[in-house]
C-alpha positions in Angstrom: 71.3 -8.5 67.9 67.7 -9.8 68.6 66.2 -11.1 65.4 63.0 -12.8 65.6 60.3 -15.7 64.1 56.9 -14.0 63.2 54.2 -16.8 63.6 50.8 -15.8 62.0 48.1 -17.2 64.2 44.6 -18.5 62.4 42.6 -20.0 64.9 45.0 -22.9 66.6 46.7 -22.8 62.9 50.8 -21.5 63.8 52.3 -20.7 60.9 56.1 -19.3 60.8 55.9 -16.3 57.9 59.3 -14.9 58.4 62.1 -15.7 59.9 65.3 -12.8 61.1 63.0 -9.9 61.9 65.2 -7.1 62.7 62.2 -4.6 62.7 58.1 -4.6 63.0 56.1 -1.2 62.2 52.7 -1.3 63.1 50.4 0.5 60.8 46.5 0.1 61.5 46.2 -3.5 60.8 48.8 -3.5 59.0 51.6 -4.8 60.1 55.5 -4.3 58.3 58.5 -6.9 59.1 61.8 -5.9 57.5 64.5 -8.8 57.8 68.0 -8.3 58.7 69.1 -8.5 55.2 66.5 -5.8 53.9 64.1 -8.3 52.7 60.4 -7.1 53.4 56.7 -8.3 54.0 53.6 -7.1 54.8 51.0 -9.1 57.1 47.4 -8.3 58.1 46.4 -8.4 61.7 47.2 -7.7 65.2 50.5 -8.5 67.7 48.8 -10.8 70.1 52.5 -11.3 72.0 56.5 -10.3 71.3 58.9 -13.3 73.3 62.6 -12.6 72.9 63.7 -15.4 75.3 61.7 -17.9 72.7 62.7 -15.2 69.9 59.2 -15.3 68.4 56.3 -12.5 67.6 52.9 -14.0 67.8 50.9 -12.3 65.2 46.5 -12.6 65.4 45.4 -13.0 61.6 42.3 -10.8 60.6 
């Protein structure tokens, strides 16, 4: 299973939100991660890039 890091972007600011990510809905700017235990979070923004060799989503803050 590929599980991944989301990394909210704010300017040259990285900072790692979530970690497992087993699913990412896009809404709008609104972004959905659901964990691999069921766990939840919302983010506002955009997905700037998705690397599963690194296992990372880069995620552009609003």
């Amino acid at each position: 299973m590929c599980e991944l890091n989301i990394i909210l972007l704010r300017g040259e600011e990285r900072e790692k939100v979530m970690e497992s990510v087993a699913k990412i809905q896009v809404e709008g700017n609104s972004i959905q991660l659901t964990g691999i235990l069921g766990d939840k979070m919302t983010v506002e923004g955009s997905i700037k890039e998705i690397n599963f060799s690194r296992g990372e989503a880069l995620i552009l803050s609003n």
